[in-house]
C-alpha positions in Angstrom: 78.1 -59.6 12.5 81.5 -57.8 13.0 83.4 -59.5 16.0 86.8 -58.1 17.1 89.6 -60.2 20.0 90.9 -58.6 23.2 93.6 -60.9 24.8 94.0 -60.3 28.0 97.8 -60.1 29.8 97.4 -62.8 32.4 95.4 -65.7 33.9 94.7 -63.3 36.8 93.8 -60.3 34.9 91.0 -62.5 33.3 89.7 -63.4 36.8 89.5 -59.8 37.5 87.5 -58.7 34.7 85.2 -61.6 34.1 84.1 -62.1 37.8 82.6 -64.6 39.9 81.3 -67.2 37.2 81.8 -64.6 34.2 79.0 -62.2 36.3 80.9 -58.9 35.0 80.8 -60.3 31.6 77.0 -60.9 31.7 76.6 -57.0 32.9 79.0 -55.7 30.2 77.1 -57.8 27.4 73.8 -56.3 28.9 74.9 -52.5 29.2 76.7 -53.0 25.6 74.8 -54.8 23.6 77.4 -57.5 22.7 77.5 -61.2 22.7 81.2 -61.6 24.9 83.0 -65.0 24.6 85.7 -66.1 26.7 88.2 -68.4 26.0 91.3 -68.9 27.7 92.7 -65.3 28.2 91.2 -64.5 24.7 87.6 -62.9 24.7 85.7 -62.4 22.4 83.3 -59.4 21.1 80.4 -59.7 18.6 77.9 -56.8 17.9 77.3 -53.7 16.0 80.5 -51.4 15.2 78.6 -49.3 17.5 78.2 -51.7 20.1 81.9 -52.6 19.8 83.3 -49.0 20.4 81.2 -49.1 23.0 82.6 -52.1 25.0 85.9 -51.4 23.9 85.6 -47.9 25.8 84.6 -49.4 28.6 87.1 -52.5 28.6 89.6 -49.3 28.5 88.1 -47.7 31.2 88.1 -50.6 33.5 92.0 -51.5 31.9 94.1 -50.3 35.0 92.2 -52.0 37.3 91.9 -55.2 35.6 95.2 -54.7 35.2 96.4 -54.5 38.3 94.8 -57.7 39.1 92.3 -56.5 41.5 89.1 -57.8 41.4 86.2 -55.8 39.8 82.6 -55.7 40.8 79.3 -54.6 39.4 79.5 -51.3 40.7 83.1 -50.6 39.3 81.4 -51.4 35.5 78.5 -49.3 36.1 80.3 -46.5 37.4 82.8 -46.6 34.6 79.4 -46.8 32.2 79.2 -43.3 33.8 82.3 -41.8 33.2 82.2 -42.6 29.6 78.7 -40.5 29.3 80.1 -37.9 31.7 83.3 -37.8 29.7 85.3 -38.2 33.0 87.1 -41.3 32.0 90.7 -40.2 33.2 89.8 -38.9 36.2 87.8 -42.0 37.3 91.2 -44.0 36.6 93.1 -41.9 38.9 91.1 -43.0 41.9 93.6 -42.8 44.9 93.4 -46.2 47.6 92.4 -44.3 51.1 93.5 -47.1 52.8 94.4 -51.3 52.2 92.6 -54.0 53.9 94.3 -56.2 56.5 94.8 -58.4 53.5 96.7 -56.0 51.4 93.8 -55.0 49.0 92.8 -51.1 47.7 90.1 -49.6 49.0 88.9 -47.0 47.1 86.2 -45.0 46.2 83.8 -47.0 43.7 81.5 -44.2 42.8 81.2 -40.4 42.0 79.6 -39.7 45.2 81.6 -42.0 47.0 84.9 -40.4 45.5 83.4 -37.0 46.3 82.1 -38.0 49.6 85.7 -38.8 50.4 87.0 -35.6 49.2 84.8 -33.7 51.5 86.3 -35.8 54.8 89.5 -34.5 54.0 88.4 -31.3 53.3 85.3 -30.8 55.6 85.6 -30.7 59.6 80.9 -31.2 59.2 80.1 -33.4 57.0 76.5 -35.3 56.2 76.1 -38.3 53.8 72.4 -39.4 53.3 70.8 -42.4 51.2 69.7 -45.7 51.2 71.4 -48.6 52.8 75.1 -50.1 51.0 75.9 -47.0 49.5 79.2 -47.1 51.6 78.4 -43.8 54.1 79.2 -45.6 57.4 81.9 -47.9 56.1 84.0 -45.3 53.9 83.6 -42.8 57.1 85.1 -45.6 59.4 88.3 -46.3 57.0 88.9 -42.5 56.6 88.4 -42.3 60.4 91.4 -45.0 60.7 93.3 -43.5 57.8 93.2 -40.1 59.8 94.4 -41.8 63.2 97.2 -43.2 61.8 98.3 -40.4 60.0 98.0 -38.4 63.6 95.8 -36.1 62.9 93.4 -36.7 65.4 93.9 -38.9 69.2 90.7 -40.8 68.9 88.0 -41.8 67.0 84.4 -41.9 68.8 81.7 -44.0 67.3 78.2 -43.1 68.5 74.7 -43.5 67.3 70.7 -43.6 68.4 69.9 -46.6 70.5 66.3 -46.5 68.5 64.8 -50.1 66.7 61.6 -51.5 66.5 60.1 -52.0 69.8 63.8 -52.5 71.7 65.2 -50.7 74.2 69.2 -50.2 75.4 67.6 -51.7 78.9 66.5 -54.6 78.1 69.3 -55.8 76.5 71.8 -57.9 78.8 75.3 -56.7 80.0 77.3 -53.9 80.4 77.0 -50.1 78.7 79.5 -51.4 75.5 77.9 -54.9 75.4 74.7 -53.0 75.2 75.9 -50.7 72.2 77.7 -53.1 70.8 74.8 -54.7 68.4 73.9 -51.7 67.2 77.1 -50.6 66.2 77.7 -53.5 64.7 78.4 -51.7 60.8 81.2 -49.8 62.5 83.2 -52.7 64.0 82.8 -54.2 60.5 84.6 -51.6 58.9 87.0 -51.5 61.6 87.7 -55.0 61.1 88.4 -54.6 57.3 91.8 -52.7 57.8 92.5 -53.4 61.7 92.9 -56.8 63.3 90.2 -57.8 66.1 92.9 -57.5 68.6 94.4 -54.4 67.4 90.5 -53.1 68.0 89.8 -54.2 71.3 93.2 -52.9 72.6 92.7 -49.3 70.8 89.0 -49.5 72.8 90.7 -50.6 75.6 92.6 -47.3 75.7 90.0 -45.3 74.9 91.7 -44.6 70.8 88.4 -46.3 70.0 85.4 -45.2 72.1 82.0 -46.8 71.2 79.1 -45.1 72.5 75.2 -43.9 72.8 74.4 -40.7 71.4 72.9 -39.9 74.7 76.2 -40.1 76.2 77.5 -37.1 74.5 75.4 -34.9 75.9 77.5 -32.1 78.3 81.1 -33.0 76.5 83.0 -31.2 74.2 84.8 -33.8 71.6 88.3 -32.5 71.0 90.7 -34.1 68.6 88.8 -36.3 67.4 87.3 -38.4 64.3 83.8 -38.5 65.2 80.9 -40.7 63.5 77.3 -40.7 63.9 75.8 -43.1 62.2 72.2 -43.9 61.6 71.0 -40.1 62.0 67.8 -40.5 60.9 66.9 -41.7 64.2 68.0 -38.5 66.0 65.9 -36.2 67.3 66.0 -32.5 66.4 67.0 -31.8 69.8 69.8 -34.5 69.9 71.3 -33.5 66.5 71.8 -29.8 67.5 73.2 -31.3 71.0 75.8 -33.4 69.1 76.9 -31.0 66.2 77.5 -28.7 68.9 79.7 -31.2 70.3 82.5 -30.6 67.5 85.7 -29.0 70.0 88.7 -28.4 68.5 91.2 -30.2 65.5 88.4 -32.6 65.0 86.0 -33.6 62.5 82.4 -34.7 62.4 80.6 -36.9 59.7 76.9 -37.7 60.0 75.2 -40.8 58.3 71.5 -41.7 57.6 69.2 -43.2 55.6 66.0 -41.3 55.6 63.9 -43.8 54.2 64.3 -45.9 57.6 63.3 -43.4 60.3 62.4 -45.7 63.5 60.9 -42.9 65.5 57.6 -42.6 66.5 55.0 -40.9 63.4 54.7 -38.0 65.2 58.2 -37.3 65.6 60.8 -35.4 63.2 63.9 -36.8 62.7 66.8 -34.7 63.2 68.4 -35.5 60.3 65.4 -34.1 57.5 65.9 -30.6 59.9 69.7 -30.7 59.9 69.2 -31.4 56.1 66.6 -28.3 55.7 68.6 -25.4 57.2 72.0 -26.2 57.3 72.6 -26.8 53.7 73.2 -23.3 52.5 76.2 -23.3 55.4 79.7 -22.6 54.3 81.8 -25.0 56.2 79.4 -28.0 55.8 79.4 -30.7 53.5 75.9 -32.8 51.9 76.6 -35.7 50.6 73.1 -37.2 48.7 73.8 -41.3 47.7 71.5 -42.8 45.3 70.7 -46.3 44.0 74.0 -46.1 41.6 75.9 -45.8 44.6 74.9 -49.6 46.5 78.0 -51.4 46.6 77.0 -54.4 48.4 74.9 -57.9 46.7 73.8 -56.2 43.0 70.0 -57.9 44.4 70.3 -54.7 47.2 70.1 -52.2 44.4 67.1 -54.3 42.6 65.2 -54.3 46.0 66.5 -51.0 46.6 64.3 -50.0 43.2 61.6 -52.2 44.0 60.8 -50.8 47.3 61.3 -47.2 45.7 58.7 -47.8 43.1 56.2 -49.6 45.6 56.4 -46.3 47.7 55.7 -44.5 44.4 52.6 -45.9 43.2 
């Protein structure tokens, strides 16, 4: 069996390629075909010719960021997989950081439709992103929302969404209007916290930079300057989407997230969301963003229930 040595440049660069206990290793084996061996900073590649070209295109693929040092995931492999088929190899290297964590690393699109989803928030002022949870709609909004206040081009950002779970109501829940919203906002202070210090948040919310917020507290405003996000969508209403896209005022920009496989609303109602998503596609202006299972960037075991649950829902 033909094998063939790639020595890697550094101690670190082999950390970023093989992953946590060599788990990057174990995927590219399993998408090439190969048997991969690592030794020292040496590793190793057995297979067909075929099945070498083939890793060799992807080790290529995944070169400037392993060179670089940063670490790779899962997702980075599999979407590289996808570049090679889609001939599209150059132009998934050239991913652009939009922004750098508070400990100094890239962020950066991971995807196609992450990378394209991203384009559209620079581009777009209306801008939708639909699919199933850990595709990165809520937390890649939230970084481009911060991106875009420090680059002053809006005053604010406003983070708002549906106070609608499972048998819970905003009423019941103890404390003040922001300690009520607070849990169920949760997935935007997260993001937040990735590229803004806990302080730095609380003082930008303080003075109103950063105001958190039910949906139903939109109602009779006009949102000017502003980054606005509205996450969970699927839980609107028709009647409360059209009353918060026709909040949009002036210089600022809208993005809308959801996951219409988790509608909370009651059978008989239609979420807002599937109607925006029927007749405002065809609008110029307006941007749809469909994620898939390819596009889960959190545990790898989300996108196997992910697939699980999908094909349940089949049958």
């Amino acid at each position: 069996m033909p094998q063939i040595v790639v020595t890697l440049p550094s101690p670190a660069s082999v950390i970023s390629l093989a992953g946590k206990q060599e788990e990057n290793l174990h995927l590219l084996a399993k998408i090439t075909g190969t048997k991969l061996l690592l030794r020292g900073q040496d590793l190793y590649i057995e297979g067909t010719e075929s099945q070498i070209d083939h890793c060799q295109k992807l080790l290529a693929t995944l070169q400037p960021v392993w060179q670089r040092e940063q670490m790779i995931a899962g997702v980075d492999i599999v979407s590289a997989q996808a570049a090679i088929a889609e001939q599209r190899q150059k132009h998934w290297q050239e991913r652009v950081p939009i922004n750098r964590s508070r400990t100094g690393a890239s962020i950066l699109p991971r995807t196609k439709h992450q990378l394209e989803y991203v384009q559209s928030m620079e581009k777009y002022d209306l801008v939708f992103a639909i699919g199933s949870a850990g595709t990165g709609k809520t937390y890649l909004a939230a970084i481009m929302a911060v991106k875009a206040l420090q680059n002053n081009q809006f005053q604010k950002i406003i983070l708002t969404r549906p106070a609608v779970e499972a048998g819970e109501k905003l009423g019941f829940l103890p404390g003040d209007v922001q300690q009520k919203v607070d849990p169920y906002l949760r997935p935007l202070y997260d993001a937040l916290y990735e590229v803004l210090d806990a302080d730095k948040v609380t003082q930008m919310i303080e003075r109103g930079v950063i105001e958190i917020a039910p949906l139903a507290y939109m109602r009779g405003r006009t949102l000017n300057n502003a980054f606005i996000i509205v996450d969970e969508a699927q839980n609107t209403t028709p009647v409360q989407m059209k009353m918060i896209l026709t909040r949009l005022g002036k210089n600022s920009r809208m993005v809308i997230t959801g996951d219409v496989s988790q509608i909370d609303l009651p059978r008989s109602q239609k979420s807002g969301l599937v109607v925006a998503t029927e007749i405002l596609q065809n609008i110029e202006g307006i941007a749809f963003h469909f994620f898939d299972q390819d596009d889960v960037v959190r545990h790898p075991l989300v996108q196997k229930v992910i697939n699980a649950y999908d094909r349940y829902v089949a049958q």
